[in-house]
Every structure is written in C-alpha cells, then in structure tokens.
C-alpha atoms as one frame of an Amber mdcrd trajectory, in Angstrom:
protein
 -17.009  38.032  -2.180 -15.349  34.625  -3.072 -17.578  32.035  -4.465 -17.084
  28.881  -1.784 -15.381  26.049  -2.375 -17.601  23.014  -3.245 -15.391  20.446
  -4.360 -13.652  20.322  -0.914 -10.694  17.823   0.343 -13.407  16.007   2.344
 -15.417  15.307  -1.028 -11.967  14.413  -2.832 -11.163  11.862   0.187 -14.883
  10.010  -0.071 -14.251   9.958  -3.750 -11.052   8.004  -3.135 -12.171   5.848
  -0.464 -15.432   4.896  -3.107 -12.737   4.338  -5.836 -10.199   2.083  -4.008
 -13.510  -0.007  -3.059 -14.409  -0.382  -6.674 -10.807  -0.808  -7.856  -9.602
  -3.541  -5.260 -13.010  -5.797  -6.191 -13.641  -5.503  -9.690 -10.104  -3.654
 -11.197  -9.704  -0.226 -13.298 -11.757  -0.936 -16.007 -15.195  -1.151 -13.587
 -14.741   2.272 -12.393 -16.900   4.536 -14.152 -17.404   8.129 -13.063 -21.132
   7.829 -13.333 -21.271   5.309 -10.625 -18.381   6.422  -8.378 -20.511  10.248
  -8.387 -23.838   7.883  -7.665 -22.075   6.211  -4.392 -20.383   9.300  -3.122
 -23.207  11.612  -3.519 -21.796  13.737  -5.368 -22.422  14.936  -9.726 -19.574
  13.492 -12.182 -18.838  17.114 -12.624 -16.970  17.164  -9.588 -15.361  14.113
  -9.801 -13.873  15.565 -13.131 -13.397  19.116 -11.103 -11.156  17.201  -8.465
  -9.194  14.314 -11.280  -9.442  15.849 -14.234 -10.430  12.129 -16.084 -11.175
   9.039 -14.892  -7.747   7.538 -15.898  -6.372  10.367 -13.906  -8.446   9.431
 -11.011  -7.646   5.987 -10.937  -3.771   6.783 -11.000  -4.721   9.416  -7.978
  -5.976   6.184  -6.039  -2.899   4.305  -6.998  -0.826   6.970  -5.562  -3.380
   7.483  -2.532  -2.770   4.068  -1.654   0.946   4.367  -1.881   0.793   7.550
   0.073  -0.898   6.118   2.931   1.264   3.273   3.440   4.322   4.953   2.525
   3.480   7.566   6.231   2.960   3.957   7.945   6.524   2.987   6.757   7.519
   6.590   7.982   5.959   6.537  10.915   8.179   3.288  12.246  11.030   4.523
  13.964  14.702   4.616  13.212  15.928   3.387  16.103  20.483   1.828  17.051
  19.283  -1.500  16.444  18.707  -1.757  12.585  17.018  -5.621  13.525  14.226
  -4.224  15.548  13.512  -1.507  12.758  13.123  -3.765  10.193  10.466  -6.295
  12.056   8.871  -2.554  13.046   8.312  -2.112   8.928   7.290  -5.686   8.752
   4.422  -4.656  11.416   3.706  -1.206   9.812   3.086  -3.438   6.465   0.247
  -5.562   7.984  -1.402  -2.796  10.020  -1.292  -1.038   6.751  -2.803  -4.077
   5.148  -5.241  -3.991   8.035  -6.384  -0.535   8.105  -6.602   0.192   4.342
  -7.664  -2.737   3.051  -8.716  -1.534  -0.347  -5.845   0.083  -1.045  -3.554
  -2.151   0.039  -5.354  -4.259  -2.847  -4.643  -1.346  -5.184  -0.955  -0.909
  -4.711  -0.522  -4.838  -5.796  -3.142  -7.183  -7.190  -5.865  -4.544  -8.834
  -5.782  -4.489 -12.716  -5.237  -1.576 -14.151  -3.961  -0.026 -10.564  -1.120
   0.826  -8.394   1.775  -1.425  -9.397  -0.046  -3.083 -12.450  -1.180   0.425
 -13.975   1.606  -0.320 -16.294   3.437   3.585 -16.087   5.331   2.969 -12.495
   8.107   0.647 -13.269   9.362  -2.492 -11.327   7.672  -2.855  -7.985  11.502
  -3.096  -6.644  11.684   0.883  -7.620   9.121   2.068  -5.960   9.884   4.294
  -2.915   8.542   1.917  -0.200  10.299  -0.975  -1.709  13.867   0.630  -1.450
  12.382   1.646   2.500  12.525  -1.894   2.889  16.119  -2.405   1.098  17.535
  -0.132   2.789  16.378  -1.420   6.385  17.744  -4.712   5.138  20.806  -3.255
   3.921  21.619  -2.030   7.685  21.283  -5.201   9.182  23.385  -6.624   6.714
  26.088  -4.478   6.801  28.146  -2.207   4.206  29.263  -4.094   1.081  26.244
  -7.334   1.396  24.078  -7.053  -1.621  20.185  -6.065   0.145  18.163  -6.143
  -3.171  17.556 -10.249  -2.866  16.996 -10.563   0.856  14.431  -7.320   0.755
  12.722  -9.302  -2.092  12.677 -12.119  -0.163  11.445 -10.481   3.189   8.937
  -8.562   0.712   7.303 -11.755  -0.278   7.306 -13.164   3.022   5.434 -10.155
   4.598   3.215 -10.408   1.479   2.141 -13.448   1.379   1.153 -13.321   5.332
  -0.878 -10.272   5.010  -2.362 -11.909   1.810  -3.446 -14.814   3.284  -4.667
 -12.623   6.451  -6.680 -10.268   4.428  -8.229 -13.843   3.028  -9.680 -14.803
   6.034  -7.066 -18.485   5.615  -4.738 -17.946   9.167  -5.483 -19.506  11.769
  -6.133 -16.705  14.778  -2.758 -15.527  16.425  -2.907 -12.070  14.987   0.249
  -9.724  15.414   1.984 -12.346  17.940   1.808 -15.000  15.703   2.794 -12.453
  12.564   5.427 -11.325  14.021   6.996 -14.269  15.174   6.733 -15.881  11.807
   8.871 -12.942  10.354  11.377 -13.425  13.047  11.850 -17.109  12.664  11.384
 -17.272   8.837  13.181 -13.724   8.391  16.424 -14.863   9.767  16.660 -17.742
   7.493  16.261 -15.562   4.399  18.883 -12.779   5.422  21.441 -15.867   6.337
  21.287 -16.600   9.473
C-alpha cells in the first residue's frame, strides 16, 4: 500500500499565503524557514519537501503572486470594443490588488521578491505587462507604438491601487477608480 501524501497542495498553499505575509512586510531576507514552519504548523522539513530551499521558496511566492494576478488579467474578457477591455484590465488590476494584498506587494515593492528578485528582467517583459501592451496596442491601432502609453496607463493604475492599499483615497471605491482611469487614461493614450 502507498504511503499517503503529507506534504499536500493545501499545506503548500498555507505555506505561500504565510510567506507572501512575511515577504510583503518585512522583504526576502526576513523569511526564514524556521518561522514560516512555526506559523503554518507545519516542520521545516516540509517546507524544504515542497521548495526545495528557502531561496527557491521565495521565488515560488514571486511566481504565486504573478500567477494569481496573471488568471485575474485572464479572466477579463476579450470583448469588439478593445476600449472597454482595457478599463476591464484596469479593474481586474485593483481587485487583484484588493484580494491578494500580500502578493500584490510581492510582485512590485518587496525586496528580494517578485520584480526586485533581481533574475526576472524589466518589469515591461513580464507576461502581464505585455497583457496590458497589447490591450493598449488595440485601441491604438496597427502601426502606433503601445510600449509608452501601457507604461503610462501602468503607472496610473499603480499608483491608484498604491495609494488604495495605503488607506490615503478618499472613499469612492471602484466608481471613483474607474472613472479616474477613464478621464486620466484618455489623456495619456492621446486623446
């Protein structure tokens, strides 16, 4: 009889979710295997069972978070009007902001983490990035460079959710969210 499974996907999920929380707050170098085992109940055997080493486990968090908000970018649907799909990714941004909180930290501002782990490149490579150029690049039409105005919508979003997740916006929620990206976003792809 097979010997059952005890480092399950359930146990590899808490382990992440315990991570990102450490990793969003106090950056890589505060994660210690010891302590994430200690939080999610678990021995640091199995945490090096499931990751292998705890650089490998925080680059497994990095790409959890990028994971999860890459199926919210997925998930926002490709519709004939390319203007109303790009304001839908602009939404699926903050409600991925909103949701995953931690993680959103660890895609972007985390030392040591996500896009600041130092092995993934330019943030302007990564997959979800060039989700967002290409949405921009089907508003503008064939032949209009996308790379600047998706930067520019990029920071926008960012710096909305940023200041959301900061507690520093007035209330207004999606409404007021999304009416900022329509006003302001118009002016930054021309018009």
């Amino acid at each position: 009889m097979a010997r059952p499974r005890v480092h399950d996907d359930a146990l590899r999920a808490r382990l992440l979710e315990e991570a990102s929380t450490i990793v969003a707050t106090a950056g890589a170098a505060a994660l210690t295997v010891r302590d994430l085992a200690s939080r999610a109940g678990t021995s640091p055997s199995a945490v090096y069972s499931l990751f292998g080493s705890r650089d490998d486990l925080v680059r497994a968090v990095g790409d959890e978070a990028f994971a999860r908000f890459a199926v919210r970018l997925a998930a926002v649907p490709r519709t004939a009007d390319p203007g109303a799909d790009l304001l839908g990714l602009g939404l699926a941004y903050r409600e991925n902001a909103l949701a995953d909180p931690h993680f959103y930290r660890v895609m972007f501002s985390a030392t040591g983490a996500g896009l600041q782990d130092g092995s993934r490149g330019p943030a302007t490579a990564s997959a979800t990035f060039l989700v967002l150029r290409d949405a921009v690049a089907r508003v503008l039409g064939d032949g209009v460079p996308a790379e600047e105005p998706a930067l520019g919508l990029w920071a926008l979003v960012h710096g909305l959710v940023e200041l959301e997740l900061d507690g520093l916006l007035p209330d207004g929620g999606e409404q007021r969210y999304a009416h900022v990206l329509r006003t302001a976003g118009q002016g930054i792809l021309g018009g």
